[in-house]
C-alpha positions as CSV (number, residue, x, y, z in Angstrom):
1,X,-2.6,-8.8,24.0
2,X,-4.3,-9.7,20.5
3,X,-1.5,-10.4,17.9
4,X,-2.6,-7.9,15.7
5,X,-1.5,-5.5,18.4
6,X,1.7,-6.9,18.4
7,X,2.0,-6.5,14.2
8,X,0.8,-3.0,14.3
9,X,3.6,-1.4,17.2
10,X,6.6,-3.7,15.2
11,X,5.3,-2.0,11.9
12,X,5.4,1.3,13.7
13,X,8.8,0.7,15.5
14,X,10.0,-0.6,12.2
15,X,8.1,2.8,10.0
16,X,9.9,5.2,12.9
17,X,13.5,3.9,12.1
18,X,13.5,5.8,8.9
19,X,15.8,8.4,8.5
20,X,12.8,11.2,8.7
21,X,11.4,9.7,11.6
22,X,14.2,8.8,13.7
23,X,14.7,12.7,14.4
24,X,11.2,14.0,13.9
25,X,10.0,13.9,17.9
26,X,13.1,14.7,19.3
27,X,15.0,18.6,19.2
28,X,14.4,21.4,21.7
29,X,11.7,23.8,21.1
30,X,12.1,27.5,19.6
31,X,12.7,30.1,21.6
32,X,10.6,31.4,22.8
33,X,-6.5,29.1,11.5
34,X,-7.0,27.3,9.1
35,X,-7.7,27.1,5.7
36,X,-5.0,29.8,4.1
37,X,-6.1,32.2,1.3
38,X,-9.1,30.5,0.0
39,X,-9.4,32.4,-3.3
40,X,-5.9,31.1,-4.4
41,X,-5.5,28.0,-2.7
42,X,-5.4,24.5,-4.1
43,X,-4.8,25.7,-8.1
44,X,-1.9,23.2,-8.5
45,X,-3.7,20.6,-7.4
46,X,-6.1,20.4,-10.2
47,X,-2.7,19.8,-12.7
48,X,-0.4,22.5,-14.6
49,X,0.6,25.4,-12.6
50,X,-1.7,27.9,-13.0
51,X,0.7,30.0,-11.2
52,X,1.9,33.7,-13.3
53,X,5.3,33.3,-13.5
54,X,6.1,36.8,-12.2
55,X,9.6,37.1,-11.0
56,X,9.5,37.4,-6.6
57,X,12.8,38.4,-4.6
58,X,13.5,35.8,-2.7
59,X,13.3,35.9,1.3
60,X,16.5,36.8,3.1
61,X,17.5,34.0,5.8
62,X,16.6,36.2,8.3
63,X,13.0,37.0,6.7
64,X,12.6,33.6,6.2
65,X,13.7,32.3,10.2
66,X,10.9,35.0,11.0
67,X,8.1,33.7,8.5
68,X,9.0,30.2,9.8
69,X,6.9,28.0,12.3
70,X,7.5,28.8,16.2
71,X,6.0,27.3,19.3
72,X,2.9,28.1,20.0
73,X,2.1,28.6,16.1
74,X,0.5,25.2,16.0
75,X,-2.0,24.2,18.9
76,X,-1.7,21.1,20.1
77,X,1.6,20.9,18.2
78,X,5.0,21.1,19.7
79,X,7.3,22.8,17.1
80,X,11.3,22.6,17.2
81,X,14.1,23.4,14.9
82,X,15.6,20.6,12.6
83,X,19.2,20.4,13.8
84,X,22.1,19.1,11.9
85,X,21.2,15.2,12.6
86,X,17.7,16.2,10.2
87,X,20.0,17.1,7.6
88,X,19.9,14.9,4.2
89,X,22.4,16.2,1.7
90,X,20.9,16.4,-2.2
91,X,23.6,14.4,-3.4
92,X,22.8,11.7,-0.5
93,X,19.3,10.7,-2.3
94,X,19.4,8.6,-5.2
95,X,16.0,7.3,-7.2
96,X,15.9,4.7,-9.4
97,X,13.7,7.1,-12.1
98,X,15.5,10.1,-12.5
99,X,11.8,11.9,-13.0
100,X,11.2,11.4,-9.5
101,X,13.3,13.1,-7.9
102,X,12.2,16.3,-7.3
103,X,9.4,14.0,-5.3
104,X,12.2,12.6,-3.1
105,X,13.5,15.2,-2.4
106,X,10.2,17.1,-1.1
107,X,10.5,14.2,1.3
108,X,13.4,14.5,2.7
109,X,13.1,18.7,2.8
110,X,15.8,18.9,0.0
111,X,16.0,22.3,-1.9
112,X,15.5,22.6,-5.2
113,X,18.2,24.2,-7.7
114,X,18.1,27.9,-7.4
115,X,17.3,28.1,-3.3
116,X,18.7,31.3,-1.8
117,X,17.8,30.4,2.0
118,X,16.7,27.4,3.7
119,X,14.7,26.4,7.3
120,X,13.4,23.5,8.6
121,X,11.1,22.6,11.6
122,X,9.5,19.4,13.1
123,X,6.2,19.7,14.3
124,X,4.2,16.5,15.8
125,X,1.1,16.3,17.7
126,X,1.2,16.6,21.6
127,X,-0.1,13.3,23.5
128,X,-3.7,13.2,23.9
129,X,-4.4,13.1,28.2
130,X,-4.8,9.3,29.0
131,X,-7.4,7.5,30.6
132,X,-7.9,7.1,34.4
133,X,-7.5,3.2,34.3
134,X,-4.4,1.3,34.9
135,X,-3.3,-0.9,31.8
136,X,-3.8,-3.8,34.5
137,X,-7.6,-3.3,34.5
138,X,-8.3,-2.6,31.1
139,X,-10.1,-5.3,28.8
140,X,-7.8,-6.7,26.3
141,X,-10.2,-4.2,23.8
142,X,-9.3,-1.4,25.7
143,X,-5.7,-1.9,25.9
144,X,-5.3,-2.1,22.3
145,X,-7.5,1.1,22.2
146,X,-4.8,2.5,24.8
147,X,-2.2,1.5,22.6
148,X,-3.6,2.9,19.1
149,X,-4.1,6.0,21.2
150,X,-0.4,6.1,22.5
151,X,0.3,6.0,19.0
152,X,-1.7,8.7,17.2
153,X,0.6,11.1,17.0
154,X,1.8,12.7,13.5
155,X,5.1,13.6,12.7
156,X,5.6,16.5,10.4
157,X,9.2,17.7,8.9
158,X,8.0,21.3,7.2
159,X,11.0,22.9,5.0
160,X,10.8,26.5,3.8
161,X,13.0,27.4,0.8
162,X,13.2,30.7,-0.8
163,X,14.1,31.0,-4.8
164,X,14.5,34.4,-6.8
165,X,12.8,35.5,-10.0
166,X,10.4,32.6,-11.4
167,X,12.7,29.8,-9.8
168,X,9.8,29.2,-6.8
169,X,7.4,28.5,-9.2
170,X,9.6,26.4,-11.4
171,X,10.4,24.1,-8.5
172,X,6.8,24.2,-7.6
173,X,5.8,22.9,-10.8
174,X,8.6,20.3,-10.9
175,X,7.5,18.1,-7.6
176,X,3.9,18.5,-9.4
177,X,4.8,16.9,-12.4
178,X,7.6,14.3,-10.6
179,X,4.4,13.2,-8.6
180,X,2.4,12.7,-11.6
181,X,5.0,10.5,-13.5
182,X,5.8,8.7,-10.4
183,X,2.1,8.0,-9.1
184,X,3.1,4.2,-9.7
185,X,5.9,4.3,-7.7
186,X,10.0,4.4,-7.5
187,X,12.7,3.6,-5.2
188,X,14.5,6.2,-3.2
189,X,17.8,5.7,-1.7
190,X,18.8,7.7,1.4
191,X,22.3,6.9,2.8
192,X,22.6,3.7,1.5
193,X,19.2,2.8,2.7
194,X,16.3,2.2,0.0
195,X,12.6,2.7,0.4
196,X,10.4,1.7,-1.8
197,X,7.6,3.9,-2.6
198,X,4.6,1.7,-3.6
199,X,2.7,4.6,-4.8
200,X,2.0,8.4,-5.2
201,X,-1.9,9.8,-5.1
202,X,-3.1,13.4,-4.6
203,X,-5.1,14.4,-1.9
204,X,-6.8,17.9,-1.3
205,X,-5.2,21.2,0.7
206,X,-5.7,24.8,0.9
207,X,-3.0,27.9,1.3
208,X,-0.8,30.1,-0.4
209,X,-0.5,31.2,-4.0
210,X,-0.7,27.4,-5.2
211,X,-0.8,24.3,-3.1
212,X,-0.9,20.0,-3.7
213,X,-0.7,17.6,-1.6
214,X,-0.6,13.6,-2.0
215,X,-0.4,10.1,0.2
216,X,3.0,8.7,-0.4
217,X,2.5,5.1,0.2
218,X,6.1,3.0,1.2
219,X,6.0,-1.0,1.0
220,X,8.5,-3.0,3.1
221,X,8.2,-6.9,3.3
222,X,4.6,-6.9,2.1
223,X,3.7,-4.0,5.1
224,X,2.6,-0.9,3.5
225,X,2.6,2.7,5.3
226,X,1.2,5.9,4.3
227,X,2.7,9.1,4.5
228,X,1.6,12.2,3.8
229,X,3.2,14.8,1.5
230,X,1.7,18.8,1.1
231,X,3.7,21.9,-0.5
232,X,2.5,25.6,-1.0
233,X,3.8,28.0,-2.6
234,X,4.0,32.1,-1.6
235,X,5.2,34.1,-3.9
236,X,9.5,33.1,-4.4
237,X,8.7,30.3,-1.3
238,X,8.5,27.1,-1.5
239,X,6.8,25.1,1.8
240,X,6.8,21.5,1.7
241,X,5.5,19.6,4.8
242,X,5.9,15.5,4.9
243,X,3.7,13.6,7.7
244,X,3.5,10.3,9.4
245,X,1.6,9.1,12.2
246,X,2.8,6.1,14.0
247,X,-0.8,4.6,14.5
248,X,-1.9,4.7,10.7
249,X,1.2,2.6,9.6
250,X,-1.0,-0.3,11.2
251,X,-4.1,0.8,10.0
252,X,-5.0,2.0,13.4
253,X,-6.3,5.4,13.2
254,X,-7.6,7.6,10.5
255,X,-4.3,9.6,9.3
256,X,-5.3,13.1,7.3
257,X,-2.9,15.4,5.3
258,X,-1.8,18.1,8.7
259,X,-4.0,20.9,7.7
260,X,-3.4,22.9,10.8
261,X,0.7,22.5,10.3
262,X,-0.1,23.8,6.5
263,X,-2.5,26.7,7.2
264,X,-0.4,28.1,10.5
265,X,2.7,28.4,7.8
266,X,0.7,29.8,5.2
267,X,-0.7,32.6,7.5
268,X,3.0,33.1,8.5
269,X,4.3,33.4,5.0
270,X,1.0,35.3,3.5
């Protein structure tokens, strides 16, 4: 097998050790559209909330459990509850600029002050069917094909978070602007364990009252990996969805910010 194959599944192995990452496949299921509201969508993304800063009651935790992703919200997706092992307590993320870390915590599905209720899912991308040959009998282009394949799957840790009064909008506006002072990157320390962010750029996404997204690009050793962060806001809640896909980290397959993760929350929550 090429070596570049090799390179790419130890950059993945290495990518999927992270504390994210490490949890995001596994869980048991729930029990058992895109595009979101197209006239509002996207505002925050152009910079400066253009958000009113009406005050909004903020979701019970039962109203939120309901207005949160299930299986069978996502096609194609398989969507479980975080369980305690997902869990990254605020005070166990440090940053090495303080103005970042409203970013880090988006990351790691950390509340901002002010949050009344909390929930968290993991949602990743069910296998694609395989092929009808045998490793064995492939070409040694087609087995790396195989194995890109095997590895296209995204990852996606979605966490709701419900504020009173204007403090959705506030928190909103805060992981805008830590995203624009931190576009040239920061370090973020989780557990002991740093990550170096090599850089911050915004992408594009629909949904909600206001909505960003970016590529949040981490550097270990010279390897870089993209990830991808998205948040919406609806009325007092706060959505914030961060993404990785196995494959990408070795520049094997195209890796996009999950649209259909973003627009099935934003129909629940609209």
């Amino acid at each position: 097998m090429r070596a570049t194959v090799v390179r790419r599944t130890a950059l993945a192995a290495c990518a999927v050790s992270l504390t994210l990452l490490a949890t995001a496949c596994g869980g048991s299921s729930d029990s058992d559209a895109e595009g979101g509201k197209g006239g509002r969508a996207g505002n925050a993304a152009e910079g400066g909330s253009s958000a009113s800063k009406t005050s909004a009651k903020a979701l019970s935790a039962a109203e939120l459990e309901t207005a949160s992703l299930k299986q069978g919200d996502v096609a194609g997706h398989k969507v479980a509850k975080a369980g305690p092992d997902d869990e990254v307590p605020a005070d166990g993320i440090k940053v090495d600029k303080e103005a970042c870390l409203p970013l880090a915590h988006a990351m790691y599905g950390v509340a901002q002050e002010g949050s009344v209720a909390t929930t968290k899912r993991k949602v990743i991308t069910e296998p694609k069917a395989g092929g009808k040959k045998s490793l064995k009998d492939m070409t040694e282009g087609e087995a790396e094909d195989a194995l890109t394949a095997a590895f296209d799957l995204t990852s996606t840790f979605v966490a709701l978070n419900s504020y009173d009064g204007t403090a959705g909008p506030d928190a909103f506006a805060a992981l805008k602007k830590a995203a624009a002072d931190c576009a040239g990157g920061f370090t973020a320390t989780v557990a002991g364990e740093p990550t170096k962010i090599a850089s911050v750029t915004e992408e594009k996404v629909t949904g909600g009252d206001e909505s960003a997204a970016w590529t949040v690009t981490s550097q270990d050793d010279g390897n870089q990996a993209p990830f991808k962060l998205a948040a919406l806001r609806e009325e007092g809640t706060v959505a914030t969805f961060f993404a990785f896909n196995l494959a990408a980290a070795g520049g094997g397959a195209k890796f996009t910010v999950p649209t259909e993760v973003v627009a099935a929350q934003a129909k629940k929550l609209g």
